[in-house]
DRENVOSE-200216 format. One record per residue (C-alpha): x, y, z. Coordinates in steps of 0.02 Angstrom, whole numbers, plus 50000, padded with zeros to 5 digits. Layout:
% DRENVOSE-200216
XYZ/...
//
This chain:
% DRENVOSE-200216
463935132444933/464155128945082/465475109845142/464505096845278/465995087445384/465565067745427/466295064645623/466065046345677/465985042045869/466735026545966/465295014645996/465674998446091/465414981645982/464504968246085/465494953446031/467324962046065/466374963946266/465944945746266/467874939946213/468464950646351/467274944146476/467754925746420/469564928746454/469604936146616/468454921546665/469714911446589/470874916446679/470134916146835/469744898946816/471424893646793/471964901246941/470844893147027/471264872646973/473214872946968/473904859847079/474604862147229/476594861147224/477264847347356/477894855147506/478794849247650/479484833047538/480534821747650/481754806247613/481584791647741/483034778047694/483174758847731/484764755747699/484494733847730/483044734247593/483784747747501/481954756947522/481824776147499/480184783247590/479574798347525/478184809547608/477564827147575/476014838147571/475164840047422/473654846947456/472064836847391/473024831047226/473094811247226/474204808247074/475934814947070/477364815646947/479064806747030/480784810346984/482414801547062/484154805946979/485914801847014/486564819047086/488224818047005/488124809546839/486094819946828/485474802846769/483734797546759/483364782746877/481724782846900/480214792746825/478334788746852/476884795546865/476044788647025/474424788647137/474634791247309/473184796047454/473684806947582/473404803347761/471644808747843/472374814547996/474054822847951/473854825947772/475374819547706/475724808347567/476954794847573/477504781647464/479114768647447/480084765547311/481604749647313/483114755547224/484334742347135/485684748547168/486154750347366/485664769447440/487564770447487/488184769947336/487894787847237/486934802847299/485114803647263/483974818547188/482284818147225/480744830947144/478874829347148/477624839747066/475694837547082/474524831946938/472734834246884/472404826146726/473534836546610/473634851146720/475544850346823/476034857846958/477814864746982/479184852247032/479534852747209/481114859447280/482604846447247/482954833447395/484634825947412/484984807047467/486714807747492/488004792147441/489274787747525/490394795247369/490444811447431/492234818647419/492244819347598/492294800547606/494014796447538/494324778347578/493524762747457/491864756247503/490814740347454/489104739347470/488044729947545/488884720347671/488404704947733/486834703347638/485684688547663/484714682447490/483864669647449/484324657647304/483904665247137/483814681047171/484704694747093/485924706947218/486874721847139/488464726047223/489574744847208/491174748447216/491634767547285/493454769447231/494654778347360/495104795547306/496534797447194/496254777447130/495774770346965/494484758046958/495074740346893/493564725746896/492334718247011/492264700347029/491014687947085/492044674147181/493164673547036/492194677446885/492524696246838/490824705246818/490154717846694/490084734546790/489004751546768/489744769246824/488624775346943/489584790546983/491364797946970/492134785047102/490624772347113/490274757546993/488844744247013/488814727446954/487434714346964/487434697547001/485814688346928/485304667247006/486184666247132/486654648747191/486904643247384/488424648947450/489484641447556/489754641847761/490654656947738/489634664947611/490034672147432/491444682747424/491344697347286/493094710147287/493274725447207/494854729847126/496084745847100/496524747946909/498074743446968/497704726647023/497534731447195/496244724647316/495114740147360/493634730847468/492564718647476/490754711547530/490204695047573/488254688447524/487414674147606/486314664547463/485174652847560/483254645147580/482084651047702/481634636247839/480644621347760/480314606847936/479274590047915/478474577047987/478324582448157/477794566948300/477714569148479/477464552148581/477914552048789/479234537748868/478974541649037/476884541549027/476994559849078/477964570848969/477914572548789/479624572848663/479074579748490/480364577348322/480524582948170/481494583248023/482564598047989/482054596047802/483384603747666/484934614147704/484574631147708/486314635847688/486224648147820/487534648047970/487954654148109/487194664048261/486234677748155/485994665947998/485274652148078/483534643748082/482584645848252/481184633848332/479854634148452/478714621048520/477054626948584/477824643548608/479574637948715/481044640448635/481964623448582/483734628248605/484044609148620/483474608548442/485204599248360/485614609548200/486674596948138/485684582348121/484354578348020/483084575448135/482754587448312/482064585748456/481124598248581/480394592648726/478814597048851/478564593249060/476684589649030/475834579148866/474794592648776/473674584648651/473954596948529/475774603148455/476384618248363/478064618848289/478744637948199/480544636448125/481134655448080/482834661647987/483074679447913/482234673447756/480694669047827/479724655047948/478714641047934/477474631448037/476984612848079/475534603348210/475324586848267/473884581248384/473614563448494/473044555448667/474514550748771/473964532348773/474154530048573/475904538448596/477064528248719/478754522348656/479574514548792/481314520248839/482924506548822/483034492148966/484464496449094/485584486849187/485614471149076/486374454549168/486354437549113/486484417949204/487464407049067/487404387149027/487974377748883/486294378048807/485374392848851/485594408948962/484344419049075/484254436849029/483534448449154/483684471149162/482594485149241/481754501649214/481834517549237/480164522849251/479004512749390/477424514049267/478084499449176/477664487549279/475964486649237/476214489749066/475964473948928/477784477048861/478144464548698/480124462448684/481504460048564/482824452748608/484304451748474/486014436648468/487414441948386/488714426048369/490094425448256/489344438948167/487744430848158/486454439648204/484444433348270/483054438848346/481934431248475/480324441548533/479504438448711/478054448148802/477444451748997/476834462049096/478124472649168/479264459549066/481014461149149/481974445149123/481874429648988/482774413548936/483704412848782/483814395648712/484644384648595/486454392848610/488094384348587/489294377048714/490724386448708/490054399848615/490114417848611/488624429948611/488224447348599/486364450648672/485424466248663/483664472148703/482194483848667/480214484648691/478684493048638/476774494348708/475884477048681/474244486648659/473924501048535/475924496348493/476744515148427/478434510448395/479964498948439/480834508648600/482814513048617/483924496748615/484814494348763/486534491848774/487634474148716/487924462048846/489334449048799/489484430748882/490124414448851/489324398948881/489994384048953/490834367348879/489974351748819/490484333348780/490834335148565/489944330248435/490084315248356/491324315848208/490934314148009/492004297447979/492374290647822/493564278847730/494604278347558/495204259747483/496774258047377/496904245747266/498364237247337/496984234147472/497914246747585/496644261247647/496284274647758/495054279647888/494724299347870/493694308747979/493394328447969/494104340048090/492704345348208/492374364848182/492154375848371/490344374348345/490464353448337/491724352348448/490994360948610/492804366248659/494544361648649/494724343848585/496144333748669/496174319348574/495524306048465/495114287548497/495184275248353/494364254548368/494354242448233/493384228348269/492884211248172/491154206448222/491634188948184/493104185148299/492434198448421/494314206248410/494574224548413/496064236048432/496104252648514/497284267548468/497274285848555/497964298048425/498314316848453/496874331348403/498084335348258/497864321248158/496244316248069/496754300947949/497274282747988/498224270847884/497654252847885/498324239347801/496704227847751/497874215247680/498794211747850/497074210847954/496084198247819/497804186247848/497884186248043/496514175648052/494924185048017/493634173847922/492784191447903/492574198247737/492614217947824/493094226147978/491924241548086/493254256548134/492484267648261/493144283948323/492894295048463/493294312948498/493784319948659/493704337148752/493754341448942/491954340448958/491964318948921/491974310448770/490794312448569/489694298948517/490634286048431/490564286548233/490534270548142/490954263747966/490984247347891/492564245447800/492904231147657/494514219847681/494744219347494/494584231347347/492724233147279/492734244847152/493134230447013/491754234846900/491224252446920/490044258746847/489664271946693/490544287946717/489434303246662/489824323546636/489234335646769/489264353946753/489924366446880/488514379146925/488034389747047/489524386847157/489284369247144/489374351647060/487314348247054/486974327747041/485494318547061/485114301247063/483634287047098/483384280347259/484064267447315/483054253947433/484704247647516/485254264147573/484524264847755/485674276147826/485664289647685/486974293047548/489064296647530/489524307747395/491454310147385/492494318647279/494244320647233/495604327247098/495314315246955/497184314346901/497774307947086/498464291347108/498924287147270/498524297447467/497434308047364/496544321147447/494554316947492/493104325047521/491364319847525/489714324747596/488364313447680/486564316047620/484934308747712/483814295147644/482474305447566/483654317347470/484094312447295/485044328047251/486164339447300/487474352947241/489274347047294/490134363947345/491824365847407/493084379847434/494364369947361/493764368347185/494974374647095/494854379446871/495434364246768/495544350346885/494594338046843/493524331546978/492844313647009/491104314347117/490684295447164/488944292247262/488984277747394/487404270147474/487664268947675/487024253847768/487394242347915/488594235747786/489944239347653/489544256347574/488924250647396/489584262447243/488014268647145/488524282047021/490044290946958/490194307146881/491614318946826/491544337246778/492704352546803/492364370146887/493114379546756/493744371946600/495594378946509/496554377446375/497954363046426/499224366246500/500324357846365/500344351746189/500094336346124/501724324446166/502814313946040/502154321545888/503024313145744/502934313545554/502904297445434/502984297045241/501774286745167/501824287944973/501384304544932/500554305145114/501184311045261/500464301445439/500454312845592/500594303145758/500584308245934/500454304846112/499034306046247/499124322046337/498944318746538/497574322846618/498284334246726/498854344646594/497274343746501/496264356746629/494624354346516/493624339546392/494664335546262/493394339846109/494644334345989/496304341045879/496514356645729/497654351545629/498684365945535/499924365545408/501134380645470/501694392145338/502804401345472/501974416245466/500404409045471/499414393045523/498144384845390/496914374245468/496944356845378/495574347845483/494844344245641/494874327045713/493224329245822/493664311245909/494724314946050/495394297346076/496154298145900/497974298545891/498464300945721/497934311445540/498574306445366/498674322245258/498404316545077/499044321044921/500444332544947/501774336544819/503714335544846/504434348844958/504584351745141/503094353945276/502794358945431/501424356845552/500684360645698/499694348445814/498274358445944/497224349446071/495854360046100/494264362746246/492794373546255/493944386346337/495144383046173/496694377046094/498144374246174/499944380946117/500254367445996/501814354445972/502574356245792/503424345045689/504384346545518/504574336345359/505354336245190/504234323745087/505314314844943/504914305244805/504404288944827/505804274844774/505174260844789/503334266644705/504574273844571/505384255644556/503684247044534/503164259544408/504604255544308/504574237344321/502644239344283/503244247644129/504614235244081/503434222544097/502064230644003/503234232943844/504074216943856/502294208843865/501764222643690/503284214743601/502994195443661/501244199543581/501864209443421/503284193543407/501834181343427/500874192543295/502084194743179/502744175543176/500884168443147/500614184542997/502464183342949/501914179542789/500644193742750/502274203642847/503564197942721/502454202242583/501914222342659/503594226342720/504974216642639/504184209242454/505374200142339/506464211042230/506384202842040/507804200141928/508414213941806/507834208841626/509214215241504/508934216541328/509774204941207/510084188041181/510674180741352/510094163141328/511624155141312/512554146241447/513704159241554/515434153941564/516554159341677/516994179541672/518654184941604/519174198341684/520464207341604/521384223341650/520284239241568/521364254941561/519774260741651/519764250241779/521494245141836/521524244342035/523204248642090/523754247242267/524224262842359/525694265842478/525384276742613/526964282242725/525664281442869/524634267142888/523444258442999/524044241043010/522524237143097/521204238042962/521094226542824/520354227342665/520124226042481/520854238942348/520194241642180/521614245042106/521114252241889/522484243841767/522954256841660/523194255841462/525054257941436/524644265641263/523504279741321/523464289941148/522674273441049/521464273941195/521054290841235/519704295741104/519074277641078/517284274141116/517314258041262/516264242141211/515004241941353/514554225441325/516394218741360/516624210941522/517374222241632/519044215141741/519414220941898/520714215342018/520404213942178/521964212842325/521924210942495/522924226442543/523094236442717/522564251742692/522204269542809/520664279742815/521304292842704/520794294742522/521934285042384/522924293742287/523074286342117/524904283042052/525754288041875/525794275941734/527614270741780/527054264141917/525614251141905/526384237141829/527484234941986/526124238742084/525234224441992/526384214441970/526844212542148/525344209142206/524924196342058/525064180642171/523444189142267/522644194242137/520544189542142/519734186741963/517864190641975/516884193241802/515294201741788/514074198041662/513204214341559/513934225741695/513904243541617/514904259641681/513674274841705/513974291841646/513094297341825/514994290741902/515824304741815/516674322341893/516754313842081/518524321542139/519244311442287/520504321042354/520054339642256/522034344642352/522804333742226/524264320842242/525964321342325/526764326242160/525534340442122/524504332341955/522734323441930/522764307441856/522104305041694/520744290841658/519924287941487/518344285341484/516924276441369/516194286741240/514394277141311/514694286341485/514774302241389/513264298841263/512334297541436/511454282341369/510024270241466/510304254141555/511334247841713/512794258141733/514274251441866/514784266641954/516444272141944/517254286442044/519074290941967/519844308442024/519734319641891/519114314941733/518604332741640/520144337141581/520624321241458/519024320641404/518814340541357/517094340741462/516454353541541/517154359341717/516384349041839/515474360341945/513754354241923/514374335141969/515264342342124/514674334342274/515764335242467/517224328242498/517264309642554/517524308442738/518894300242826/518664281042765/517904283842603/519394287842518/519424277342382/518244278942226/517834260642126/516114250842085/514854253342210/513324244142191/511534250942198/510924242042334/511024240042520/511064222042495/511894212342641/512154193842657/510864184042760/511734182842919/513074192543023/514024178143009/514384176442815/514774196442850/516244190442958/516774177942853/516764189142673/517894200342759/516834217642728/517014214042557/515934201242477/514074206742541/514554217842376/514994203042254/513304196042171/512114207042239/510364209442168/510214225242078/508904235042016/509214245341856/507924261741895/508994259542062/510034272842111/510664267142283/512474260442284/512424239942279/514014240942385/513714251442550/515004264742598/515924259742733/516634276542768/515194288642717/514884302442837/512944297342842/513424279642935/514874280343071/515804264243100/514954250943184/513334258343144/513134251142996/513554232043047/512274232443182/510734240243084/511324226942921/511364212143054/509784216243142/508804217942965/509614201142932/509054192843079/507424201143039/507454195142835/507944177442924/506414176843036/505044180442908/506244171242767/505874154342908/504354149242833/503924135742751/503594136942571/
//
């Protein structure tokens, strides 16, 4: 079978044609729009605005892309896209663009390229600025120099480091700056507000890392020209003189700095940079005026516009002379300019004397000479002049220059005369010194007259300028004859010119002021003492008010003032007030007679604290009061109103004020109620301006003696009167007394039969109760009494057991027998019949009716040491004391009874020894019964108050009192038994 072969052939696709067609169109269209690259690029510099001008061709673009580096560092400065039209007739484009930084300092690269929307062109070929940091510049720059700013602005200053040199700082004056590296040797720093400098400028230096000063650069910071108020006015009626004022500093000096004018187009090199105001001036008025002040930082403009007529200011007056008086003076000067004189000129015309300065105004035509009146004789002035246009008046004109003259002498014034009395009737005429102005020159003298109207008699005396006051002795002129009751002084001042008006006063030839009247307070103010007063009808001529120092006595110091007839106040002012002196201001009425005293008033200029305390302060004790006294402070010392005195107790550290004594006439303070001890105080006067120092005084406040007598006499008598009154009491109630206090004691009542008749007692010796008498080697001669002295049995074994028979009598023998204090011893049995029987002839009997011995009497041991010879004595007792039976017991104290009897030791009977003078034991009775008076006492002999005493049985008190017991001393005992006595006596008085 035969194979069939497929061969395809190339055909040409359409859409692959249209692609291709697309792309070469493509392509030919962007050939076409590409922008033109910048050619011929140029670099114009200003180095004083630090403006780069750039200019090229760029074909018909409008919008390019700029590009400025540093060359060195290849850092960006600037980079913008900008629009820029080229020139119509040469085609280039051009544009400006201000660089921070000075051109000098770093080298500049410059490229442009053209754009079209997005479409670029190529950058340019590279342009160069070169700095002035090329290496072929070794040495250190600073840029810029000399700059010229104005205030606020910001200025950026670089540094170009020499070769080989480190850089160190930049400072502005002398604050170091922050810097920028611009380059390899340049750094920039800026400066931002600047403030004004100075005359010289603002100094900025640039140093070497070594602290070496490289270079520097100086800025001037100032304004640009700001005039005012520009005026032109003509003086001569022809040419015209504009000012102005130079307005705020601009801080810009010197020939290149300075600020430039020019009037109307002429330079005004007159112009007076150093004042506030300047002047420029023109040959011929021009109605209007244009003023331009220029400096380097820019100008400034100012008009002004008049008729010549409105605009005159008349130049100073020349040539001044003058015709002097004593009254007045003729002025008279000329012009300059010959259109014055038909000019209405109004004129000033200034005095100047003592520098005191007034102004008179005149007016003329052509005015060229006036009168000055009313000046001084003897007087010198100062006189100046100036004038202005009467009609449509512009302003004052120059003054002319001072003309000095003196005018001529006068007769004087008449003088202020016035008198002062004493009142020893001695007095003075005073008269004040005539000032320059008064006197009309040099005064040569005074003439004094005193004349009595009466008599017609008057006596003349010349005294020297130096002396203004006059003694005259009133006394001696009312007894030489004058039937006057005053006397007219006249005096009379003198100069070279003649001779014052004579100045009169009527003086009194005795002393007035006898009753004067109320003195009121008047307060210094406003320089002065202000008074016022009513008016009085008699005062014709006007008023006197004088003054002087309160606290003078005698050629005291006067001055006064004279007031007219309608004036009924004034302000007394003087240059001799002087702080805390007080002043005494007296108003007179002045008349053709005696000046009459009216009012009086005192007051200080300034009040103090006195001077000094309060004198002669003294203390007095009054009772339990102390009285402070003290003297009157003087009134020269006291420099203020006394308001009163503080009163302060001073503690040393401290003062206390006790009171205030608000009357300052008082002179003395009690302080009340103060306890003993000492005190101290202080005395203050005090003012409105304050205390003084004080005076101080001391005091020791004692008890008061003689209040302290009084009280006790008070007291004496007050009990003496209680017990007159009790006595009184007790004597009418003695009864209802004696029964309450002292009732009768009834009789014992013994049982059995004791109705028969008592005979006497037998007393017979009781081996119980045998007194013997003791013999002490040492004895008291001196006391005297009686001994109970027990009679013993001689047969002590038939006695010993036996019971005693109570109810037998019981003997006892009394002797009178010195004796000592000490305790008796008793004897042995071999020895009490001599005893007794030598002391027989003094033997007492006493008997004793139902007397019974008590067992209570028992185990009493009177001398517990025991006799001489070393044994107890032995006493037998009754078998009743033992049985401890009832009923009245004697009591009966022998030594040691216990062991006879075979009783029990006598421990529980124990009681303390006797003390010395109770020695010896015996009867003692149970009663303190004493005899009714002190004198029976004396005569019993101590002994028989005990004999027949009541008794009671249930009593256990001794009948017989103890002499010698240790509860009653010696003497004790008498006194309180005779004062009961007396007492028993008193209430025993009545009658039954």
């Amino acid at each position: 079978m035969p194979r069939s072969s497929f061969s395809p052939k190339p055909k040409c696709s359409p859409i692959w044609l249209i692609c291709i067609l697309l792309g070469l169109s493509a392509v030919h269209t962007h050939g076409k729009d590409v922008p033109t690259v910048p050619q011929q690029v140029s670099l114009s510099p200003n180095l004083e605005t630090q403006q780069l001008t750039l200019s090229w061709l760029g074909g018909e673009s409008t919008t390019f892309d700029i590009m400025i580096l540093r060359t060195e560092l290849n850092e960006t400065v600037f980079y913008e896209t900008v629009s820029v039209t080229a020139d119509k007739i040469s085609g280039q484009h051009q544009w400006n663009w201000t660089s921070v930084e000075p051109l000098e300092c770093t080298s500049l690269s410059v490229q442009i390229r053209s754009r079209d929307g997005q479409t670029t062109s190529d950058w340019s070929d590279t342009h160069i600025l070169p700095g002035m940091d090329l290496p072929s510049n070794k040495d250190s720059q600073m840029f810029p120099q000399d700059r010229v700013v104005s205030v606020g602005t910001n200025t950026t200053f670089c540094c170009i480091v020499e070769e080989g040199l480190g850089f160190g700082s930049i400072r502005y004056r002398d604050l170091v700056m922050n810097v920028t590296r611009l380059s390899r040797r340049s750094y920039a720093m800026t400066q931002i507000n600047q403030g004004p400098s100075g005359v010289t400028g603002t100094n900025v230096f640039c140093s070497s890392d070594e602290k070496t000063l490289l270079n520097g650069a100086v800025v001037f910071v100032g304004y640009p020209p700001l005039p005012s108020d520009l005026v032109c006015e003509t003086h001569d009626l022809v040419s015209a003189v504009c000012q102005w004022n130079r307005g705020r500093d601009t801080h810009l000096y010197g020939k290149k700095r300075k600020t430039y004018y020019t009037l109307n187009g002429r330079d005004c090199t007159e112009a007076n940079q150093n004042q506030k105001w300047s002047a420029c001036s023109l040959a011929q008025w021009d109605g209007n005026f244009t003023l331009v002040a220029r400096n380097l930082l820019g100008q400034y403009s100012l008009t002004d516009s008049s008729e010549l007529s409105l605009r005159v200011r008349p130049v100073a007056p020349a040539n001044l002379t003058s015709v002097v008086r004593a009254w007045n003076a003729t002025l008279l000067w000329q012009w300059k300019h010959r259109g014055y004189d038909s000019l209405a000129l109004i004129c000033q015309v200034e005095l100047t004397s003592h520098w005191h300065t007034t102004t008179r105004t005149f007016s003329g035509v052509g005015l060229r000479s006036v009168i000055v009146l009313d000046l001084r004789p003897d007087e010198d002035y100062s006189i100046k002049v100036r004038c202005g246009v009467q009609q449509n008046f512009w302003n004052w004109g120059d003054w002319s220059g001072p003309l000095a003259f003196r005018t001529s002498i006068d007769i004087p014034d008449a003088p202020d005369v016035w008198m002062w009395i004493e009142r020893d009737n001695t007095g003075r005429l005073m008269w004040k010194p005539l000032t320059h102005r008064e006197s009309h020159g040099q005064i040569t003298g005074y003439e004094v007259t005193l004349w009595s109207p009466d008599e017609n008699i008057q006596h003349t005396e010349t005294l020297p300028q130096s002396i203004c006051t006059v003694p005259i002795n009133l006394t001696h002129i009312s007894t030489t004859g004058s039937s006057s009751n005053k006397v007219i002084a006249t005096v009379i001042a003198k100069n070279a010119a003649g001779v014052s008006p004579p100045a009169s006063i009527v003086m009194p030839l005795r002393w007035t002021d006898i009753d004067p009247p109320a003195v009121s307070r008047t307060a210094y103010m406003d320089g002065g003492f202000p008074l016022s007063w009513q008016s009085d009808a008699n005062a014709s001529c006007g008023y006197v008010v004088e003054w002087h120092d309160a606290s003078c006595q005698q050629d005291c110091a006067v001055e006064w003032i004279k007031v007219a007839a309608e004036n009924t106040n004034i302000s007394a002012q003087s240059e001799n007030f002087q702080p805390g002196v007080r002043y005494t201001l007296s108003l007179y009425s002045c008349s053709s007679e005696v000046p009459q005293l009216l009012q009086r008033w005192e007051g200080y200029m300034e009040e103090l604290v006195p001077s000094s305390s309060v004198p002669h302060l003294s203390s007095n004790q009054q009772d339990s009061n102390i009285k402070l006294s003290w003297g009157e402070i003087p009134l020269v010392s006291r420099r203020g109103f006394l308001l009163g005195y503080h009163i302060y107790l001073n503690n040393g550290s401290q003062l206390m004020l006790l009171a205030n004594v608000s009357d300052p006439t008082s002179r003395s303070y009690t302080v009340k109620g103060l306890p003993v001890g000492s005190y101290k105080f202080t005395v203050k006067a005090y003012t409105s301006a304050g205390e003084d120092t004080g005076a101080t005084v001391s005091i020791s406040l004692e008890s008061y003696t003689d209040w302290l007598i009084l009280e006790m006499l008070a007291s004496l008598g007050t009990m003496t009167c209680f017990l007159v009154l009790v006595t009184f009491i007790c004597y009418k109630k003695r009864k209802w007394v004696k029964k309450a206090f002292y009732p009768d004691i009834p009789e014992p009542k013994l049982a059995g039969d004791w109705s028969r008749t008592q005979g006497p007692l037998d007393v017979k010796p009781s081996p119980h109760s045998m007194v013997h008498i003791v013999e002490e080697p040492e004895w008291d001669s001196s006391k005297e009494a009686l001994v109970v002295i027990p009679e013993e049995d001689e047969d002590e074994d038939e006695t010993g057991d036996e019971p005693v028979d109570t109810d037998e009598p019981t003997s006892l023998r009394y002797y009178n027998q010195v004796i000592d204090d000490r305790p008796i011893r008793p004897r042995f049995p071999d020895s009490s019949a001599s005893s007794a029987s030598s002391l027989d002839s003094a033997r007492t009997d006493v008997t004793y009716t139902g007397i019974q011995t008590s067992g209570n009497s028992l185990g009493f041991q009177l001398q517990p040491q025991g006799s001489s010879e070393g044994q107890q004595p032995q006493i037998d007792v009754p078998a009743s004391c033992v049985d401890g039976g009832g009923g009245y017991r004697p009591q009966m104290q022998p030594g040691s009874l216990s062991q006879d009897m075979g009783l029990p030791a006598p421990q529980a009977f124990s009681e303390p020894q006797p003390t010395k003078g109770a020695s010896f034991g015996g009867y003692q009775p149970q009663c303190s019964w004493h005899l009714d008076s002190p004198v029976e006492a004396e005569e019993s002999g101590g002994l028989a108050p005990s004999l027949g005493s009541p008794t009671s049985v249930a009593s256990t008190q001794f009948l017989l009192p103890d002499s010698g017991s240790k509860e009653q001393p010696e003497g004790k005992g008498q006194g309180s038994s005779s004062a009961t006595t007396w007492f028993h006596n008193l209430l025993s008085s009545a009658k039954p």
